[in-house]
ChimeraX commands (.cxc) that place a marker at each C-alpha (Angstrom):
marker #1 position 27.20,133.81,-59.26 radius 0.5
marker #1 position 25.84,132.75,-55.82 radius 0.5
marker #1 position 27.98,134.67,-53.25 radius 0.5
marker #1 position 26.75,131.75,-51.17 radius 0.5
marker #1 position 28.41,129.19,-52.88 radius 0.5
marker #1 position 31.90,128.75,-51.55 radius 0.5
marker #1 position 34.61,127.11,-53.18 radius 0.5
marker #1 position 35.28,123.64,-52.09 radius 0.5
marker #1 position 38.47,122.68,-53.20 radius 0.5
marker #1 position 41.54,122.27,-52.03 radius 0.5
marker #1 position 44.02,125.25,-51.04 radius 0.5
marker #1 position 40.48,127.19,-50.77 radius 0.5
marker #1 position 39.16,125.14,-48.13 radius 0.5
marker #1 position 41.81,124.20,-45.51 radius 0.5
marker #1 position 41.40,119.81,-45.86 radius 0.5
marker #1 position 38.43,118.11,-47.76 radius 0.5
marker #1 position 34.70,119.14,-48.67 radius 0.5
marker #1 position 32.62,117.42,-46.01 radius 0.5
marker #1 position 29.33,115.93,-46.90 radius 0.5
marker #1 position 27.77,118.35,-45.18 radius 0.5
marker #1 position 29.75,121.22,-47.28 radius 0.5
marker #1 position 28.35,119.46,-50.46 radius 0.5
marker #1 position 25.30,119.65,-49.95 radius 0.5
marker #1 position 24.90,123.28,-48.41 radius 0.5
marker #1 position 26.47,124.66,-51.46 radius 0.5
marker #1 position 24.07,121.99,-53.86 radius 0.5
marker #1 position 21.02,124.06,-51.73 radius 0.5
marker #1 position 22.50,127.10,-52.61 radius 0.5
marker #1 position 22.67,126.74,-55.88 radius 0.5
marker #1 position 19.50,125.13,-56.75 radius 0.5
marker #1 position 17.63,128.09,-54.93 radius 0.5
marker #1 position 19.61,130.67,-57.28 radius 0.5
marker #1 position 18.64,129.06,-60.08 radius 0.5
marker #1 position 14.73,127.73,-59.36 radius 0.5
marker #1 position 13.95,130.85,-57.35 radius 0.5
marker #1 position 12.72,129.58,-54.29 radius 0.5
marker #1 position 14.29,129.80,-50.97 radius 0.5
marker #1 position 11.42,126.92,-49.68 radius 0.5
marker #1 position 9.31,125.60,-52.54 radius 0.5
marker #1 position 5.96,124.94,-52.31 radius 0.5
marker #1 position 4.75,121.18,-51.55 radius 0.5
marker #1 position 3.90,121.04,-55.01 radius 0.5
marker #1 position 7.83,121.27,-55.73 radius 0.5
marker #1 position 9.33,119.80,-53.28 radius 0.5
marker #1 position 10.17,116.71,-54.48 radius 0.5
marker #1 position 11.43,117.99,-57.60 radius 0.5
marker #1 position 13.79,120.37,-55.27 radius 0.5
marker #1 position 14.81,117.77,-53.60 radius 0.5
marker #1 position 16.08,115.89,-56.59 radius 0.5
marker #1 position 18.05,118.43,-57.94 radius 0.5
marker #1 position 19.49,119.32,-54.67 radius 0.5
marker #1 position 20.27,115.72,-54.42 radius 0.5
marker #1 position 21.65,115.38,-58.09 radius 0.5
marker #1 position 23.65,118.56,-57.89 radius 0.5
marker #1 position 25.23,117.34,-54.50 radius 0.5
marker #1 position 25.67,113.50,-56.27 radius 0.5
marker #1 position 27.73,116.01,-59.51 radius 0.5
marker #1 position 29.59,117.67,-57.20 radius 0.5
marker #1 position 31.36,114.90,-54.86 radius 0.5
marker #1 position 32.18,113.61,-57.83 radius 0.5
marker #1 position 33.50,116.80,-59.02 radius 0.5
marker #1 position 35.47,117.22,-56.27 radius 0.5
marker #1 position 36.73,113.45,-55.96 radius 0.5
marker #1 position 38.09,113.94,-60.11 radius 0.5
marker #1 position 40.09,117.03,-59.50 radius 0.5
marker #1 position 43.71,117.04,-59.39 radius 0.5
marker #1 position 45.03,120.22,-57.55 radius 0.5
marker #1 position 48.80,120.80,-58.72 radius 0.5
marker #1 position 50.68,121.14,-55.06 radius 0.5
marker #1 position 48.48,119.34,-53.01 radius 0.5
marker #1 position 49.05,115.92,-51.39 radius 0.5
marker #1 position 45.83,115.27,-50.59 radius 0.5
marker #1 position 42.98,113.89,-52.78 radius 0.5
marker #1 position 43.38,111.67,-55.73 radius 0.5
marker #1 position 46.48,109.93,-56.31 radius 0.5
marker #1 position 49.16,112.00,-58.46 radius 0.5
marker #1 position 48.07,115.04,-56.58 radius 0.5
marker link #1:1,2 radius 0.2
marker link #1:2,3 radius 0.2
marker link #1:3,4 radius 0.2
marker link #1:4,5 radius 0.2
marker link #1:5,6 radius 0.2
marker link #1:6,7 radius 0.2
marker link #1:7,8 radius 0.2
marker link #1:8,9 radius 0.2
marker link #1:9,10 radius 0.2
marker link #1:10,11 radius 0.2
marker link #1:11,12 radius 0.2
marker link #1:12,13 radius 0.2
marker link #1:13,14 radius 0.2
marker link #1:14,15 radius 0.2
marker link #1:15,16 radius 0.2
marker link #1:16,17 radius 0.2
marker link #1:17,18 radius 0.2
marker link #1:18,19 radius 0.2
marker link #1:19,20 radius 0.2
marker link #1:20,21 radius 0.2
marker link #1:21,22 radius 0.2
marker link #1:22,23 radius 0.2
marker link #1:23,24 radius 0.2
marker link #1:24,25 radius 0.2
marker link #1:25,26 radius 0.2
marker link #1:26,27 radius 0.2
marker link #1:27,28 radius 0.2
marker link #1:28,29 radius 0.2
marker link #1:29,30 radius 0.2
marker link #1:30,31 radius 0.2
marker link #1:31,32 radius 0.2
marker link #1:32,33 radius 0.2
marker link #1:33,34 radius 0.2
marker link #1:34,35 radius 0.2
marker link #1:35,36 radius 0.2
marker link #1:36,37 radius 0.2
marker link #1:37,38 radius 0.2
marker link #1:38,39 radius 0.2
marker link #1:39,40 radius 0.2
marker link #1:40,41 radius 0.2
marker link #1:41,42 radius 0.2
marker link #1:42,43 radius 0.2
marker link #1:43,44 radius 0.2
marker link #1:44,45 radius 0.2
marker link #1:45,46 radius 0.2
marker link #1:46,47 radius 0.2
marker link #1:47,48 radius 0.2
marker link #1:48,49 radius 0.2
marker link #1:49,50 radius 0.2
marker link #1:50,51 radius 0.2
marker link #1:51,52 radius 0.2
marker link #1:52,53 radius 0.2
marker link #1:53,54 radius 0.2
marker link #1:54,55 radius 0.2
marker link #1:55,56 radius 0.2
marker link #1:56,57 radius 0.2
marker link #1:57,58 radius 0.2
marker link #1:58,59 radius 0.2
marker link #1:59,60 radius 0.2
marker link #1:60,61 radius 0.2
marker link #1:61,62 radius 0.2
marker link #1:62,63 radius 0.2
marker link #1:63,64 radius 0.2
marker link #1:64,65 radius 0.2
marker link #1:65,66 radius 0.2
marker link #1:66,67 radius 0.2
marker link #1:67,68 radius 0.2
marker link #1:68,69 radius 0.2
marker link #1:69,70 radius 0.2
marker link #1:70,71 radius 0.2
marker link #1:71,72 radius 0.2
marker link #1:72,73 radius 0.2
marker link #1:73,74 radius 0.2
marker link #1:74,75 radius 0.2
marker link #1:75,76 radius 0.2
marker link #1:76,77 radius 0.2
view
């Protein structure tokens, strides 16, 4: 696990996941698992897609979730 990655969710993180929150833990994870902190130009693009699909996974992720006790998020929360 990526000690980097932080959990997102609600009691964890006091309110919502920003955008911002997505996709610094999307980075984080698709450096643990490619290996590269920066890729080369050769790889960026493809680094950049992932990053972006990851964060695109995870907003939706987090928008699913129903957290028992909570009042905020999706209805019936």
């Amino acid at each position: 696990m990526c000690r980097s990655i932080k959990t997102l969710r609600p009691p964890v993180l006091p309110g919502e996941a920003t955008e911002d929150d997505i996709r610094a833990a999307a980075l984080q994870y698709v450096r643990k698992v490619s290996g590269f902190r920066a890729p080369a130009a050769h790889n960026r693009e493809a680094f950049d897609r992932a990053v972006d699909a990851v964060t695109q996974a995870t907003a939706e992720l987090l928008g699913s979730l129903e957290v028992r006790g909570s009042r905020s998020g999706a209805p019936g929360g």
